[in-house]
N, C-alpha and C positions, 0 to 999 in steps of 0.2 A: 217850452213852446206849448205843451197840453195846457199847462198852468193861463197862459196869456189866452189863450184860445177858449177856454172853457170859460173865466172868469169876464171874457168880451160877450160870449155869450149869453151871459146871465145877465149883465148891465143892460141886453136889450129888452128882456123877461125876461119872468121863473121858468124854470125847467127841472123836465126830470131828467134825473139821468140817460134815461133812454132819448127822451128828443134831441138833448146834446149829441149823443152817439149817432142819433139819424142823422142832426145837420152838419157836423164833420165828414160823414161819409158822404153825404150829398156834395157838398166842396171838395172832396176826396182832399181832405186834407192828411192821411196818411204820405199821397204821393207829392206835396210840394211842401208841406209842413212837417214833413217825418214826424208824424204823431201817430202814435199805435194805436188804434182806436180800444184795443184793452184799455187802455192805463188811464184813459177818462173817469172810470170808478173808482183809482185809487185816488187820480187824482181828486177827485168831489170828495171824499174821503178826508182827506188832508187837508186842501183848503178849508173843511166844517171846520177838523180840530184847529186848525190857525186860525180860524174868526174871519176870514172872507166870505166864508158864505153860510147860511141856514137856511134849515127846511123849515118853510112855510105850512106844509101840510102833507099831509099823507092820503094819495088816493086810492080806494079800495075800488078794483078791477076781478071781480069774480075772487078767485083765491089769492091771487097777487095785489102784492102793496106797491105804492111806487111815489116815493118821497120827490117834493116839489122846492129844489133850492131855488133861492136869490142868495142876491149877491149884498154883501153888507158895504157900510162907510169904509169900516179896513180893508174891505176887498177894493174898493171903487179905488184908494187911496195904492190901493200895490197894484193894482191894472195898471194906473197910471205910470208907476214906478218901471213897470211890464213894458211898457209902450217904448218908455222914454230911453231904457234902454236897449231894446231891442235895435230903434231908428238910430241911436250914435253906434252902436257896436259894429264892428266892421263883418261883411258877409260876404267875403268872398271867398271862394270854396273851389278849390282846383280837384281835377279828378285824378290823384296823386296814385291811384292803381293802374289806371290806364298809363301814366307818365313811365310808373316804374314798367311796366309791361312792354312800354314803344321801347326803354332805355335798352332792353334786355332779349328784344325781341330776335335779334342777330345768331341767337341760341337755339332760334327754333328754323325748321326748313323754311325757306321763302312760303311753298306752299302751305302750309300751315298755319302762318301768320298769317296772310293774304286769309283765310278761309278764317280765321278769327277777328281781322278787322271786318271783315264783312257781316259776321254774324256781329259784332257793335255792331254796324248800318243798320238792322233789321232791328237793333232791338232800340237804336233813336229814331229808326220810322215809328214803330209800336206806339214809342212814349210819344210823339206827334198827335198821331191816331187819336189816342186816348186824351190825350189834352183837349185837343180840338171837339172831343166827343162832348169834356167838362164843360168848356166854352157853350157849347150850343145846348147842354143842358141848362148852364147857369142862366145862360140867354130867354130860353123858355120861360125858366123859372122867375124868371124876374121880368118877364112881359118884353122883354128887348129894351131895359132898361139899366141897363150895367152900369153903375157908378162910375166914373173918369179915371179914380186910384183901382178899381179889379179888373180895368180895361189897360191900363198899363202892366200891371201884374203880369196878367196872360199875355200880351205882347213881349213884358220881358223874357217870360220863358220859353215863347218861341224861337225869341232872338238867341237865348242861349243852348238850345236845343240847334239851332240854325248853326251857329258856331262850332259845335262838336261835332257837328257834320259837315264842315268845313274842313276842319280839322282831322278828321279821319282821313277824307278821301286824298288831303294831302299823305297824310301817311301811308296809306295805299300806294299813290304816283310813287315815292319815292321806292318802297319795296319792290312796286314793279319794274322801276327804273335800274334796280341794284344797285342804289346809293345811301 
């Protein structure tokens, strides 16, 4: 994912390392793209050695250098390669700790569980919060112009963010139910 991300980035400009690193955080794409915004340097690192991308230039900033990648024909050619498989590969992704957790939860006191499904609740309001925060930053930042495909994106992850809290509070009913 850093790899597609980074090398998407470059195909629009050069960049330094560091402005990669800004505009992944500004997308906060740690939290929907699990990319560690470390691994952006290793990655630009690697993709050099692989022939995706080179420095352009080097800009001198008082005592710091700061090397300015694009993105090469090999790179523009495995972006694509990046893309293409990203869209056929399957993405669906169960939350198999919480699954194990409901399966096994009979182990723990009603109350206890109950005060652990709850604190889930608080922490998918959190991630709500914080999404809707993204939203209305990206909204800013692009003049209230959100493209139709990162206006579904965010819709999507409301929608599934909406669903596991569906899905809790049923499992909440039923532990309060003693079923």
């Amino acid at each position: 994912m850093t790899r597609l991300l980074v090398l998407g980035m470059l195909d629009m400009h050069p960049m330094s390392g560091y402005d990669v690193k800004q505009m992944l955080q500004l997308n906060d794409a740690e939290r929907w793209a699990g990319v560690l915004i470390g691994s952006i340097y290793h990655a630009l690192k690697k993709l050099e050695k692989e022939g995706h991308i080179e420095i352009t230039s080097i800009e001198h900033t008082g005592h710091r250098q700061k090397a300015i990648y694009q993105i090469t024909d090999q790179g523009r050619t495995h972006l694509h390669e990046l893309v293409v498989d990203t869209l056929s590969s399957p993405a669906v992704v169960y939350p198999s700790s919480l699954y194990s957790g409901l399966s096994l939860s009979h182990k723990l006191d009603s109350k206890e569980a109950l005060d652990a499904l709850k604190e889930q609740q608080a922490h998918l309001e959190e991630e709500r919060r914080a999404l809707q925060h993204g939203l209305e930053l990206k909204n800013a930042t692009m003049h209230n112009t959100i493209p139709p495909m990162t206006k579904l994106i965010f819709d999507h992850m409301f929608t599934v963010i909406d669903q596991q809290q569906v899905f809790i509070n049923k499992a909440i009913n039923l532990l309060e139910n003693g079923d």
